[in-house]
SEVEXPA-655819 format. One record per atom (N, C-alpha, C): residue in one letter; x, y, z. Coordinates in Angstrom, 3 decimals. Example, Ala and Ser with C-alpha at 12.3 -4.5 7.8 and 13.67 -1.06 7.14 Angstrom:
REM residues 2
+------+----------+----------+----------+
! rest !     east !    north !       up !
+------+----------+----------+----------+
!    A !   13.190 !   -5.690 !    7.800 !
!    A !   12.300 !   -4.500 !    7.800 !
!    A !   13.200 !   -3.300 !    7.800 !
!    S !   12.850 !   -2.250 !    7.080 !
!    S !   13.670 !   -1.060 !    7.140 !
!    S !   12.900 !    0.030 !    7.870 !
+------+----------+----------+----------+
REM end
This chain:
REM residues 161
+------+----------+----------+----------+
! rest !     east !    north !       up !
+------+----------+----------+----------+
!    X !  123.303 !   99.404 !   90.052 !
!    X !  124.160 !   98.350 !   89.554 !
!    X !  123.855 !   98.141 !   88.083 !
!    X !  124.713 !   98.114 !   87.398 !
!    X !  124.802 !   98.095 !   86.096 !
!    X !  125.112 !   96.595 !   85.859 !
!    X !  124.685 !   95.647 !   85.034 !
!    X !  124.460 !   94.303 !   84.697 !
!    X !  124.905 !   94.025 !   82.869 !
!    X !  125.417 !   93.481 !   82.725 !
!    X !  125.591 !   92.662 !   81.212 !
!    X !  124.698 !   91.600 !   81.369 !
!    X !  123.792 !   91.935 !   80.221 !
!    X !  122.933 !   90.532 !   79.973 !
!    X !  123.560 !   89.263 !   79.176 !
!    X !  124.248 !   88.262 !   79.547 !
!    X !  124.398 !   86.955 !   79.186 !
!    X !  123.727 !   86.539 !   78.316 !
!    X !  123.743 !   86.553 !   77.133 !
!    X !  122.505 !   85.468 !   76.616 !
!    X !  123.222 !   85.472 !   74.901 !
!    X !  122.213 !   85.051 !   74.193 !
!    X !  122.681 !   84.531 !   72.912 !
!    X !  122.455 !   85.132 !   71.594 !
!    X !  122.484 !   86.081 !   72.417 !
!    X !  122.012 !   87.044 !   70.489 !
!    X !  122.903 !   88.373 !   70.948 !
!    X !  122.311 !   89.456 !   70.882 !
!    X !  122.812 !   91.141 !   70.907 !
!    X !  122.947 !   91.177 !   72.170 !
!    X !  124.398 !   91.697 !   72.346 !
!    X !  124.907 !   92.407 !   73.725 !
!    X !  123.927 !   93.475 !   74.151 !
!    X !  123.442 !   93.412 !   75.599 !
!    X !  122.705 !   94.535 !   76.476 !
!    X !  123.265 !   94.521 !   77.404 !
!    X !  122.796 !   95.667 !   78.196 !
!    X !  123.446 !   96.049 !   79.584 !
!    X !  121.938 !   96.524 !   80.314 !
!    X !  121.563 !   96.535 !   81.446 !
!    X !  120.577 !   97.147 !   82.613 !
!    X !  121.024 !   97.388 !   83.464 !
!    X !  120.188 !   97.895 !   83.995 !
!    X !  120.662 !   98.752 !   85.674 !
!    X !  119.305 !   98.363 !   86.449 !
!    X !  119.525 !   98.192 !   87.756 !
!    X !  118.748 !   97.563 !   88.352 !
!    X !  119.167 !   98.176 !   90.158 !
!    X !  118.412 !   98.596 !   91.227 !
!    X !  119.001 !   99.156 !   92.137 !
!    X !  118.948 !   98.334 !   93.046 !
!    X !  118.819 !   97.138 !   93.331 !
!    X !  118.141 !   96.458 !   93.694 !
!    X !  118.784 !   94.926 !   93.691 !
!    X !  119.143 !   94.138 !   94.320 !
!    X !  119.491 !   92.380 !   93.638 !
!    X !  117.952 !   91.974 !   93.545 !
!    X !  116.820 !   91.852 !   94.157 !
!    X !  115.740 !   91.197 !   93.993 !
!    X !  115.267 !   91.810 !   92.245 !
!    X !  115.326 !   93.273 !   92.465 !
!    X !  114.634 !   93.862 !   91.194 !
!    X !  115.643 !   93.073 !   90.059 !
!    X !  116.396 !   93.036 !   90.170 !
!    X !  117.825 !   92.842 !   89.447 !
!    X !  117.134 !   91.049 !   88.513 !
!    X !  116.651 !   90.433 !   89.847 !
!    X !  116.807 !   88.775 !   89.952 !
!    X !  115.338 !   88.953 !   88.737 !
!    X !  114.550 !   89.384 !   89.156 !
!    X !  113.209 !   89.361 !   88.942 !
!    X !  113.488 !   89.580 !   87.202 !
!    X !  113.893 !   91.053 !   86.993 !
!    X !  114.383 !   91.100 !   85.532 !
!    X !  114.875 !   89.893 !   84.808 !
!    X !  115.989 !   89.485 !   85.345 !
!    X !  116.326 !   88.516 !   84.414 !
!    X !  115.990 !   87.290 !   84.523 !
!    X !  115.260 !   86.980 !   85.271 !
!    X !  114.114 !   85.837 !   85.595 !
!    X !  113.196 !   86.060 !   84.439 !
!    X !  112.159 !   87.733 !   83.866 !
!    X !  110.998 !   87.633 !   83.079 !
!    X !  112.016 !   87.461 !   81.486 !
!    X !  113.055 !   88.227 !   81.711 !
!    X !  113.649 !   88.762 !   80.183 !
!    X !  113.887 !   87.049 !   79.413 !
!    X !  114.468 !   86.249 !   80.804 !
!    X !  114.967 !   85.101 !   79.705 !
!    X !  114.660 !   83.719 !   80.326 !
!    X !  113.762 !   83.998 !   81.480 !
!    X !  112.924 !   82.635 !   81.532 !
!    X !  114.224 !   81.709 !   81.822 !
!    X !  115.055 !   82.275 !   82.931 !
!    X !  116.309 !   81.427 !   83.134 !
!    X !  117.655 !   80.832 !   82.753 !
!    X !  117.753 !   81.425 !   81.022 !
!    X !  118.405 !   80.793 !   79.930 !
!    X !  119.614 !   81.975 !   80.004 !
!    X !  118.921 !   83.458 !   80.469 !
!    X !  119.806 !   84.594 !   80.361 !
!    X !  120.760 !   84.537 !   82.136 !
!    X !  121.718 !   84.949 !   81.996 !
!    X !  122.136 !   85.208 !   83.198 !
!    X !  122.549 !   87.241 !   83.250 !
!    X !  123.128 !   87.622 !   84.510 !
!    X !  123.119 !   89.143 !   84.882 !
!    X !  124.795 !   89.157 !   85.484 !
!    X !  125.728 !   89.868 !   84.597 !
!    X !  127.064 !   89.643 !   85.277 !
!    X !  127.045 !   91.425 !   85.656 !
!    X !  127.285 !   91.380 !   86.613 !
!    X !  127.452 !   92.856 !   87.323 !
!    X !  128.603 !   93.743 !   87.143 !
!    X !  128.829 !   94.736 !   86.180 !
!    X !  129.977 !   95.486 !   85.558 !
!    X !  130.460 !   95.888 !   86.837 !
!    X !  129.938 !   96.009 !   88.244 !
!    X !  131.493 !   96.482 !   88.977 !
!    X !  131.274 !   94.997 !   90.190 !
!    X !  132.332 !   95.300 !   91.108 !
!    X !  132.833 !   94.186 !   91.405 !
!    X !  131.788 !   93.850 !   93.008 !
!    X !  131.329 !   94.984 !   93.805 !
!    X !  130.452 !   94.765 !   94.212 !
!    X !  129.117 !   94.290 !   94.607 !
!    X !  128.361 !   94.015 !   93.265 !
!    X !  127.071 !   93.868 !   92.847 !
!    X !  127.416 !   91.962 !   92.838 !
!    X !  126.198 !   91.502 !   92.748 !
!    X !  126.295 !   90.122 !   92.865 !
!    X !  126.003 !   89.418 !   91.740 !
!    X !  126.610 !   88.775 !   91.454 !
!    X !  125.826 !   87.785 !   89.709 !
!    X !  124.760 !   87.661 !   89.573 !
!    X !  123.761 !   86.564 !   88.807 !
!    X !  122.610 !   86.383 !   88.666 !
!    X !  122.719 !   85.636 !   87.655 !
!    X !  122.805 !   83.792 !   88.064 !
!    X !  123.242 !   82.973 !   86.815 !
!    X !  122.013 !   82.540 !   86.220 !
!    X !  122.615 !   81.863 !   85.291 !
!    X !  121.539 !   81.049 !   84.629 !
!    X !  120.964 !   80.175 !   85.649 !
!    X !  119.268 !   79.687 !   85.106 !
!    X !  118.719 !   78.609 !   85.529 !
!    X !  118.398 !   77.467 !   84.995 !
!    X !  118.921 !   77.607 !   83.767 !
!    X !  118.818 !   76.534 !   82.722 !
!    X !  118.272 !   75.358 !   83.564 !
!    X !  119.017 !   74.466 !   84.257 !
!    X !  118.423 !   73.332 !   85.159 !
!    X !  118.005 !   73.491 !   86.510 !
!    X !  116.996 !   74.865 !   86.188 !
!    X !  116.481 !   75.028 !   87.675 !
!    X !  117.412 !   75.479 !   88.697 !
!    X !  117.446 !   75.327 !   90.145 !
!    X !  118.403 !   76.139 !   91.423 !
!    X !  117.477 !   77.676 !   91.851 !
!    X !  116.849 !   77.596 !   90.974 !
!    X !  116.148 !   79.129 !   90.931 !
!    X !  115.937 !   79.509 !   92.793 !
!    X !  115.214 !   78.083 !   93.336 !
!    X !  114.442 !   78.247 !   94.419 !
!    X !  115.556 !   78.503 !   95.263 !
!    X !  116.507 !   77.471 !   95.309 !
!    X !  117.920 !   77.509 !   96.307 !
!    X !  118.537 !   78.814 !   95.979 !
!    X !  118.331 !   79.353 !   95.015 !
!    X !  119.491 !   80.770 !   94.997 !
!    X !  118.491 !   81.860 !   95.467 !
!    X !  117.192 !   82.012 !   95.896 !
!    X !  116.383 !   82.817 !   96.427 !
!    X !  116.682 !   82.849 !   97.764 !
!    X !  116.598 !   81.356 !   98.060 !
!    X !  117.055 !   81.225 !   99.513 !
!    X !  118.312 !   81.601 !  100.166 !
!    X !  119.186 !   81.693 !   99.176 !
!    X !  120.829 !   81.480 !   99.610 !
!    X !  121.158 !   83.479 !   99.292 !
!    X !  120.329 !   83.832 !   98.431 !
!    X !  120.720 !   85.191 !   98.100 !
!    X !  119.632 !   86.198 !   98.509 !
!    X !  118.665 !   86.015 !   98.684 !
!    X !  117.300 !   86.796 !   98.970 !
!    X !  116.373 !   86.430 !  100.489 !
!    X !  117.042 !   85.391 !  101.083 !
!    X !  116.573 !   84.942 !  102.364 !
!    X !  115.150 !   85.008 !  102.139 !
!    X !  114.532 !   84.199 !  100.962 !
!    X !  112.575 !   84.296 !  101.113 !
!    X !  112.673 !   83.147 !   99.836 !
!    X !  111.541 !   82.504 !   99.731 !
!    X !  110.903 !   82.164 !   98.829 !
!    X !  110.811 !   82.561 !   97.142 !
!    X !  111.286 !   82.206 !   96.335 !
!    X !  111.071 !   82.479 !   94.976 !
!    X !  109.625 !   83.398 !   94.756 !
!    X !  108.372 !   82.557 !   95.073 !
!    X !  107.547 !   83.403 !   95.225 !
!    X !  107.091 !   84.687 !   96.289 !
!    X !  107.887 !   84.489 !   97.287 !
!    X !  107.584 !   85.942 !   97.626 !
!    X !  108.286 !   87.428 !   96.764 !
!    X !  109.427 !   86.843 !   96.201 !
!    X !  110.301 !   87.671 !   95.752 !
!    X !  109.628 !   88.330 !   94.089 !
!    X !  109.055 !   87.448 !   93.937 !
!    X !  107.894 !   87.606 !   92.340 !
!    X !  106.869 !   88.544 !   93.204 !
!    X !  105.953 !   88.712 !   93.740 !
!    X !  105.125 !   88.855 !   94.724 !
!    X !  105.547 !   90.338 !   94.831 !
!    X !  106.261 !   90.085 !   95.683 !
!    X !  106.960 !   91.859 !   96.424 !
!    X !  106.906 !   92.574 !   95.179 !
!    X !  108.058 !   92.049 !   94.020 !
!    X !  108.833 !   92.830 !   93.462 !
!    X !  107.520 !   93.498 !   92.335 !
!    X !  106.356 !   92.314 !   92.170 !
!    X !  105.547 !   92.723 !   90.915 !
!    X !  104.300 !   93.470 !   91.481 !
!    X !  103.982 !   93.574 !   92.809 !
!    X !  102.965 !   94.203 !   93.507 !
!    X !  102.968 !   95.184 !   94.811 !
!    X !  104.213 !   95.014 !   94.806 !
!    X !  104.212 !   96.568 !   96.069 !
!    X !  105.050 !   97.736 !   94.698 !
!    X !  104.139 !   98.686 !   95.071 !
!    X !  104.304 !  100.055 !   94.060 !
!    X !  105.277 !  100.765 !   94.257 !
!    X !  106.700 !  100.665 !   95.144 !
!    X !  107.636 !  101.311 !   94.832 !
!    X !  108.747 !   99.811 !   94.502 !
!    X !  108.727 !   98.981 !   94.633 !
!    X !  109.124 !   97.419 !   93.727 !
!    X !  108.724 !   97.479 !   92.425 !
!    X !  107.301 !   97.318 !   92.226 !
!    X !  106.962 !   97.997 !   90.787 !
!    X !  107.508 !   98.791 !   90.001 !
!    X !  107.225 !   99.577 !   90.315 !
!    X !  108.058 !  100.872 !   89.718 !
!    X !  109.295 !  101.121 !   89.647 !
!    X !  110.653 !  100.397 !   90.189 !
!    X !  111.758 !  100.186 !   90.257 !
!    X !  112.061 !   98.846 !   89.125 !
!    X !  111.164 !   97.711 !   89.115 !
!    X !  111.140 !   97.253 !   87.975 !
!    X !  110.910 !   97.405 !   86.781 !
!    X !  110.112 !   98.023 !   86.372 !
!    X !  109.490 !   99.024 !   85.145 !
!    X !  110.895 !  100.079 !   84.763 !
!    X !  111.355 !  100.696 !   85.919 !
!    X !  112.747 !  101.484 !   85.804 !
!    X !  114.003 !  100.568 !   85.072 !
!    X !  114.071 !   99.527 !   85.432 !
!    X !  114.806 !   98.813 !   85.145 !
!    X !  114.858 !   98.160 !   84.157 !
!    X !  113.344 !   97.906 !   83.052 !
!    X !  113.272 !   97.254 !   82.074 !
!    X !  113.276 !   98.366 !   81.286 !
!    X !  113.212 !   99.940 !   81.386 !
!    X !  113.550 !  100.703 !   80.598 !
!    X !  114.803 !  101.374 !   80.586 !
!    X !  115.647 !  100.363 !   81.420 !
!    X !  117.359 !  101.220 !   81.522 !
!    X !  117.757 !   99.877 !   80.374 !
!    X !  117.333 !   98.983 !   79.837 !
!    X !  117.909 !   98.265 !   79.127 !
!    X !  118.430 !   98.844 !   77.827 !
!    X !  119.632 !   98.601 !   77.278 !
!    X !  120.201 !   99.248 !   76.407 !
!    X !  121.090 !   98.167 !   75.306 !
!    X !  121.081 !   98.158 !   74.358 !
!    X !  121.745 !   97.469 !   73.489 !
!    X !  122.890 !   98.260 !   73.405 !
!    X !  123.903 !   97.395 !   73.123 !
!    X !  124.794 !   97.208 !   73.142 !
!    X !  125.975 !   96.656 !   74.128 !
!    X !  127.322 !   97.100 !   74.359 !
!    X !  128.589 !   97.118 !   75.295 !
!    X !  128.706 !   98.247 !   76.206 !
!    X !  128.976 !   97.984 !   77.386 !
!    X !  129.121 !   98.664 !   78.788 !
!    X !  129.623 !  100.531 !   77.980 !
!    X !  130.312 !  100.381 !   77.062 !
!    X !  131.080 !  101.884 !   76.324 !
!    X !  129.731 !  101.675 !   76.062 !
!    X !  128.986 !  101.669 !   74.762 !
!    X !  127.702 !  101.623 !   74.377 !
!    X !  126.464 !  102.787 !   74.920 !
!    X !  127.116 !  101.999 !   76.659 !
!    X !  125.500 !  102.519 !   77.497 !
!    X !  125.853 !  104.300 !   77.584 !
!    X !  127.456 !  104.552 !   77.809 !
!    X !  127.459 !  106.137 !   77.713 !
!    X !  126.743 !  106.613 !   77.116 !
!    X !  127.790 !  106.416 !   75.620 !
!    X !  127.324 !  107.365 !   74.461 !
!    X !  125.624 !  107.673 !   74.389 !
!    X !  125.072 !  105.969 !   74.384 !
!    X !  123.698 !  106.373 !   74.723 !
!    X !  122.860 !  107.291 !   75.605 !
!    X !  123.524 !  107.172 !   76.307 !
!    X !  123.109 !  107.907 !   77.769 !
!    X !  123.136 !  109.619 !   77.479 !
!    X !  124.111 !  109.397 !   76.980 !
!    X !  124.574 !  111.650 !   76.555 !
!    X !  123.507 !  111.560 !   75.865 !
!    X !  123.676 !  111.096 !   74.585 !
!    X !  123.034 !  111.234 !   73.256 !
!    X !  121.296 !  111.551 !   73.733 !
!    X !  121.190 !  110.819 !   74.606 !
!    X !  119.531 !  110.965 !   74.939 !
!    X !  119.229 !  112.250 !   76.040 !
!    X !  120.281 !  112.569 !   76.854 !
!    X !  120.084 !  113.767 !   77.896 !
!    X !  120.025 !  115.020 !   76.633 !
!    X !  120.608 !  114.741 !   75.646 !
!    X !  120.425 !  116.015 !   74.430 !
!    X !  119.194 !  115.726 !   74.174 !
!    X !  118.376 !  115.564 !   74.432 !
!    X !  116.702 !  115.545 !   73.660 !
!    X !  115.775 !  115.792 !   74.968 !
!    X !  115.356 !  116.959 !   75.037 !
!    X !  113.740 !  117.617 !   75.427 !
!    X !  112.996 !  117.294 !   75.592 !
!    X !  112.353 !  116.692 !   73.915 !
!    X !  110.797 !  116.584 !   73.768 !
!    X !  110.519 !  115.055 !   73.810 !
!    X !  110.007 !  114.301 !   75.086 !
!    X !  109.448 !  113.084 !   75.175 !
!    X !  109.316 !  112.277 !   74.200 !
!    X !  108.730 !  112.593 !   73.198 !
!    X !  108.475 !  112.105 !   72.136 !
!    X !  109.794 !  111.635 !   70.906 !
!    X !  109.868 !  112.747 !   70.714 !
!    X !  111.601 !  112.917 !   69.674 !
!    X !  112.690 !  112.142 !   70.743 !
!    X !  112.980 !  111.842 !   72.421 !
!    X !  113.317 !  110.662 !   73.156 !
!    X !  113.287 !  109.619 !   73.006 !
!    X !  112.213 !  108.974 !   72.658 !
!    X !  111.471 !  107.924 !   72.613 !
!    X !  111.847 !  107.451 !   70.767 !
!    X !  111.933 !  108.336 !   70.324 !
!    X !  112.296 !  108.292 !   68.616 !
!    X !  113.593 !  107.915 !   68.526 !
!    X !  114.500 !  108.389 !   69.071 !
!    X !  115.789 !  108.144 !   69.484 !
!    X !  116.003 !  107.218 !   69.772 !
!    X !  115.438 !  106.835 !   71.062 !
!    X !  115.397 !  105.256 !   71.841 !
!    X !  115.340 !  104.064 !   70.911 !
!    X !  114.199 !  104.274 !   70.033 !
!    X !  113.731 !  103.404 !   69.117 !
!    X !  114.959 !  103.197 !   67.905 !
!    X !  115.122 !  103.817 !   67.806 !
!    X !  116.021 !  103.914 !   66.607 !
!    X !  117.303 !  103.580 !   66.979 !
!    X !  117.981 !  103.793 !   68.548 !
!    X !  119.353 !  103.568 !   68.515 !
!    X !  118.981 !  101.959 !   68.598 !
!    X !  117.996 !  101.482 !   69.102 !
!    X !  117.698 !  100.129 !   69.379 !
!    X !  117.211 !   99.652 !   68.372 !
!    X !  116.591 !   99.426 !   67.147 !
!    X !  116.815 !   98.969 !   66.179 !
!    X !  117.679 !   99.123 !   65.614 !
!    X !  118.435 !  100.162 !   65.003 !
!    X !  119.966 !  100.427 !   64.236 !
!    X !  120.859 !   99.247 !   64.765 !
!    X !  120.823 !   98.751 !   65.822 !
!    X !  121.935 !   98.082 !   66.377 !
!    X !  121.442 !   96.682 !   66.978 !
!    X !  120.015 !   96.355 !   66.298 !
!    X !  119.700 !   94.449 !   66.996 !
!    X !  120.100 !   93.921 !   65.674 !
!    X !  120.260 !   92.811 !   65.799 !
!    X !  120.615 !   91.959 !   64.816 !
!    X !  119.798 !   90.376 !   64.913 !
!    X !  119.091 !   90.629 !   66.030 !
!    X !  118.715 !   89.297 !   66.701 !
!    X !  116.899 !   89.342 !   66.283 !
!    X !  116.278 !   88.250 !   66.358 !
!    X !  114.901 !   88.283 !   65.994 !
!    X !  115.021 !   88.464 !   68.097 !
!    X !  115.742 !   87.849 !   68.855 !
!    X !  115.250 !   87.612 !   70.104 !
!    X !  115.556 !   89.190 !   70.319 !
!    X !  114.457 !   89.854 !   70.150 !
!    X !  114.216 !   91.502 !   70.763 !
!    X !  114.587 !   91.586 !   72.081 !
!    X !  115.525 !   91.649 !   72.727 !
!    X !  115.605 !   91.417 !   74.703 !
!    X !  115.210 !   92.922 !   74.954 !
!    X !  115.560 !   94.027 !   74.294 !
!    X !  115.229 !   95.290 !   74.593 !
!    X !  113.920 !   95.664 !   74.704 !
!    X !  113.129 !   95.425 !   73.007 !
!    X !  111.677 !   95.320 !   73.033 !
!    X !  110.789 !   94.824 !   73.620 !
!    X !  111.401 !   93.911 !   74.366 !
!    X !  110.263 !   92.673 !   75.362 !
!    X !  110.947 !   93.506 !   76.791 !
!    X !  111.573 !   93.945 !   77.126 !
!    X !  111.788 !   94.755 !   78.376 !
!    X !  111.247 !   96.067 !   78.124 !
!    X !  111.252 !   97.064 !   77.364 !
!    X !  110.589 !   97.939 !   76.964 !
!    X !  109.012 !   97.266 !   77.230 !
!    X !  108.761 !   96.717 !   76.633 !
!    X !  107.040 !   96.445 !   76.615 !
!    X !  106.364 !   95.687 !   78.070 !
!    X !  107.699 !   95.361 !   78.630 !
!    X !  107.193 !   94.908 !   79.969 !
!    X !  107.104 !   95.878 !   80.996 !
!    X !  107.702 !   97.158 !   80.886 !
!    X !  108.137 !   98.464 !   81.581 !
!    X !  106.679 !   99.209 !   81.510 !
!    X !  106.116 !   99.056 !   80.052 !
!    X !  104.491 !   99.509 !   79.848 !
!    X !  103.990 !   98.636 !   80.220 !
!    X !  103.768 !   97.611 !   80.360 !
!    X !  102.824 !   97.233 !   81.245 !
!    X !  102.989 !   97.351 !   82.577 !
!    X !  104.071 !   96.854 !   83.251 !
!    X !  104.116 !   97.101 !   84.621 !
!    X !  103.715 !   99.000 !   85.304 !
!    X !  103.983 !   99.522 !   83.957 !
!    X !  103.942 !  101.349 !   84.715 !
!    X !  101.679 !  101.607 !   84.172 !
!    X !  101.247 !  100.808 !   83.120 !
!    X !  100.038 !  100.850 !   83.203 !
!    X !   99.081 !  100.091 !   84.079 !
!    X !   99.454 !   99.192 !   84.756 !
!    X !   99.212 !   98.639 !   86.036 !
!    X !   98.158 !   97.157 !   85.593 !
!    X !   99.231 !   96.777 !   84.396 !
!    X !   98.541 !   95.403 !   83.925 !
!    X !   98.849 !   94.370 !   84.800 !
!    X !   98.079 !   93.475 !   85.387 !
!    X !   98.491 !   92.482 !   85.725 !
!    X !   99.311 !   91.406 !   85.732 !
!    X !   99.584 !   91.029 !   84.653 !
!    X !  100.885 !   90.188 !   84.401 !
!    X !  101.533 !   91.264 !   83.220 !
!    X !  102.980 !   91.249 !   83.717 !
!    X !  103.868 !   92.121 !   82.956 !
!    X !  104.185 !   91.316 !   81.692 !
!    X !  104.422 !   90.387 !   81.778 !
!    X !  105.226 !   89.220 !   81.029 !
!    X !  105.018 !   89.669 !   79.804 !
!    X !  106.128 !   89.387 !   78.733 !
!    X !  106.270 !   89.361 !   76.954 !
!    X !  106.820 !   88.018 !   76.851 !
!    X !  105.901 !   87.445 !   76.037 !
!    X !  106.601 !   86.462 !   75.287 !
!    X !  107.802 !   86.445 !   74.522 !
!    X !  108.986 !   85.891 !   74.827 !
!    X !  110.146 !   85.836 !   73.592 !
!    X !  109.550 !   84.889 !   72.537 !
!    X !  109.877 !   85.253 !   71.190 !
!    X !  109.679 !   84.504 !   70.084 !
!    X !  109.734 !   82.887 !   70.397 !
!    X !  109.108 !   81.900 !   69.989 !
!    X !  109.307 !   80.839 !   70.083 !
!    X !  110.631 !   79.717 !   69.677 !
!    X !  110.885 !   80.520 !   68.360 !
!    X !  112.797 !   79.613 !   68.288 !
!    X !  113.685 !   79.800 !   69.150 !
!    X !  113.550 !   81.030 !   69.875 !
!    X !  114.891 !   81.604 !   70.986 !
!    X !  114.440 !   80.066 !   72.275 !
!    X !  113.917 !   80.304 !   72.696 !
!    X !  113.570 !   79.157 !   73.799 !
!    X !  113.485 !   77.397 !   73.626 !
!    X !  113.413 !   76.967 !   72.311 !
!    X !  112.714 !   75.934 !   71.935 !
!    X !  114.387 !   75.054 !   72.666 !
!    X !  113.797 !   74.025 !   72.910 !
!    X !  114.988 !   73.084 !   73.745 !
!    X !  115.115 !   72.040 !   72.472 !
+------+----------+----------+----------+
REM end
C-alpha cells in the first residue's frame, strides 16, 4: 500500500505492507500531527491524532491495544524489519514522483552510488527544515542495527503548539 504523507511541509509518499506497520510509521514520523491517505482505494486511512483517539482507532482498526501494536511492530523481527522497509520506501515528492524515482534507482548497481542518488534526489527536492525523509531514513538505521528505540527527533519548530 502506497500512502501520501499529510503533513505541512514537502509532499512524500511510503509504502507500508501492512495497516499496523503502516499506523506505527506515521505514529513515529509525525507524533500524530501527520496523517497516511492511501493512493488506492482499498488500503485504509490513517488520520491525524492531533487531539488524541490514537487508543480508540487501535481498537476500532487493529483489534489490540495501542501498546501492543508499538510492541509487535518494534520487536518481533519480521515486524521490524517490515518497518525499517517502510521508513526506507519513503520518497519525496507526488505519487508521479515515486516512479520516476523508482526507475531512476533500479539503473544503479553499486550500493553505494544508490544511496548517492537517494541522497541527492532527496535533498534536490526538500524545501522544508522538517526532514520527514531523513528522520525515516535514520529511523530505518536504527531499527535494521537493532537499536532500541528507533525514534528521530523532528526539529523543535515543526511540533511546537
Amino acid at each position: 500500500m502506497i500512502y501520501e504523507i499529510i503533513n505541512m511541509s514537502d509532499p512524500y509518499t511510503i509504502e507500508a505492507h501492512s495497516l499496523d506497520v503502516a499506523f506505527i510509521a506515521c505514529l513515529f514520523l509525525g507524533r500524530g500531527q501527520y496523517a497516511f491517505q492511501p493512493l488506492s482505494e482499498e488500503a485504509e486511512k490513517i488520520p491525524l491524532f492531533i487531539f488524541g483517539d490514537c487508543e480508540y482507532w487501535c481498537q476500532e482498526h487493529l483489534a489490540t491495544e495501542l501498546k501492543n501494536v508499538v510492541h509487535s511492530v518494534t520487536t518481533e523481527p519480521a515486524k521490524r524489519l517490515a518497518l525499517a522497509e517502510c521508513f526506507e520506501s519513503c520518497v519525496i515528492g507526488h505519487s508521479q514522483d515515486r516512479e520516476t524515482y523508482r526507475v531512476g534507482l533500479e539503473l544503479i548497481d553499486d550500493p553505494a552510488k544508490r544511496e548517492q542518488w537517494r541522497a541527492k534526489w532527496h535533498d534536490g527536492r526538500r524545501s522544508s527544515m522538517n526532514d520527514i525523509g531523513g528522520r525515516a531514513y535514520e529511523m530505518a538505521a536504527r531499527l535494521r542495527s537493532g537499536a532500541g528505540n528507533p525514534l528521530v527527533s523532528a526539529p523543535a519548530q515543526v511540533f511546537a503548539l
